[in-house]
C-alpha positions in Angstrom: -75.8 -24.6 -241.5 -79.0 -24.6 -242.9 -80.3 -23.2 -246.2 -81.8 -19.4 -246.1 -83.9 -17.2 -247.5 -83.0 -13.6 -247.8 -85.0 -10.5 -248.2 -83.7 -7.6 -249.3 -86.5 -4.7 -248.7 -89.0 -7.6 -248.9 -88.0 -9.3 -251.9 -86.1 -12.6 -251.5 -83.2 -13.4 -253.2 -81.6 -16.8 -254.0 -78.8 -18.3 -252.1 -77.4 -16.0 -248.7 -74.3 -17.7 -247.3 -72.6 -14.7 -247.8 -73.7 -11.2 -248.0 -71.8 -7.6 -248.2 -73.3 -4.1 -248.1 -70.5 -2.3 -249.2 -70.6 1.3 -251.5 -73.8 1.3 -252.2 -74.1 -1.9 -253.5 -75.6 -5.5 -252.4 -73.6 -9.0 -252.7 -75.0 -11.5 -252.2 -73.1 -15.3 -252.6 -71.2 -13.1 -255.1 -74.4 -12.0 -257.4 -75.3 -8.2 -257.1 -78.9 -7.4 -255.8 -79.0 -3.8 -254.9 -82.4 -2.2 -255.1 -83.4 1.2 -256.7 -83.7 2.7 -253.3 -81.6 4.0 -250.2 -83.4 2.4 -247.6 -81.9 -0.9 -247.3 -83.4 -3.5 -244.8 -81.8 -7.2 -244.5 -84.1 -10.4 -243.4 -82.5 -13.8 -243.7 -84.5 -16.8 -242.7 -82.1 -19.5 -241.6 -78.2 -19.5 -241.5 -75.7 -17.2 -242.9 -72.4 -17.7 -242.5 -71.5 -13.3 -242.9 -73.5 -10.7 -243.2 -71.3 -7.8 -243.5 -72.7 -4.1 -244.1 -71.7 -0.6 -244.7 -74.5 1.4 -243.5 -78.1 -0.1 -243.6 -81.7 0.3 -241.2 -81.6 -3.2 -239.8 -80.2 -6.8 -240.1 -82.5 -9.7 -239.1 -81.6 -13.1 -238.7 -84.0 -16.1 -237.8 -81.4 -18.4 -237.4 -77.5 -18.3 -236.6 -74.4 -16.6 -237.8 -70.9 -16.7 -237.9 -69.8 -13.3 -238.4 -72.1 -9.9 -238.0 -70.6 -6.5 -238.9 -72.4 -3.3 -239.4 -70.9 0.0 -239.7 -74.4 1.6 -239.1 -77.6 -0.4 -238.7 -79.4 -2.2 -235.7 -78.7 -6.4 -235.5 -81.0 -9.1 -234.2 -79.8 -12.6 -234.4 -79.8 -15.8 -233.1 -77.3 -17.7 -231.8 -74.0 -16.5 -233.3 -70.9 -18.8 -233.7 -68.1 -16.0 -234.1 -68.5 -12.0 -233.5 -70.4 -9.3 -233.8 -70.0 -5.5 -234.3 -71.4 -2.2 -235.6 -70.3 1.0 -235.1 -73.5 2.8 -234.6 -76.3 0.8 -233.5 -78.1 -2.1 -231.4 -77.2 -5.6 -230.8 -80.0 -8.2 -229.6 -78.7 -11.8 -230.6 -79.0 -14.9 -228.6 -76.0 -16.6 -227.9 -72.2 -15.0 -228.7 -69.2 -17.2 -229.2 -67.2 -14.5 -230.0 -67.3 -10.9 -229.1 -70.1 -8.4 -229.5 -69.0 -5.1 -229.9 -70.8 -1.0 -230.6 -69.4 2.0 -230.3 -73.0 3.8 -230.0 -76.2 1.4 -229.1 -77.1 -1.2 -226.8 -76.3 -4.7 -226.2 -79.3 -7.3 -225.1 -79.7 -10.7 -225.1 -82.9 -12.0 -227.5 
């Protein structure tokens, strides 16, 4: 996988092989970038190997994935080489290796 650049509300943020929304708060690669807001909006350019959030607006991904998982948020992806899920929301990636799975939202292929 390719190196990424991630923007978080529009600012980027070094590094974005990993990244977790979880309590409020924004991981990522282990370094905590949460904004002073509550709208939270996630852009990676290139290849992230999990994006995993809580609750936020929208996930974005030029490039591929291994894991998505959203408890509430729409996802747009490319390819993706393992899953993805959200509870609440839409899926449009390209290609699924795994299994793409919402409770509430729809599924469509980019």
């Amino acid at each position: 996988m390719s190196k990424s650049s991630v923007f978080i509300n529009g600012v980027v943020v070094s590094g974005g092989r990993n990244i977790r929304i979880h309590g409020g708060r924004i991981i990522v690669d282990g370094q905590d970038v949460t904004p002073d807001t509550k709208v939270i909006t996630v852009e990676v350019h290139g290849d992230v190997d999990r994006l995993e959030a809580e609750v936020c607006d929208s996930i974005v991904v030029h490039g591929s994935a291994r894991d998505v998982a959203t408890q509430s948020g729409d996802v747009t992806c490319g390819d993706v080489h393992g899953s993805v899920q959200t509870m609440s929301g839409d899926v449009r990636c390209g290609s699924v290796l795994g299994n793409v799975k919402t409770m509430s939202g729809d599924v469509r292929k980019a």
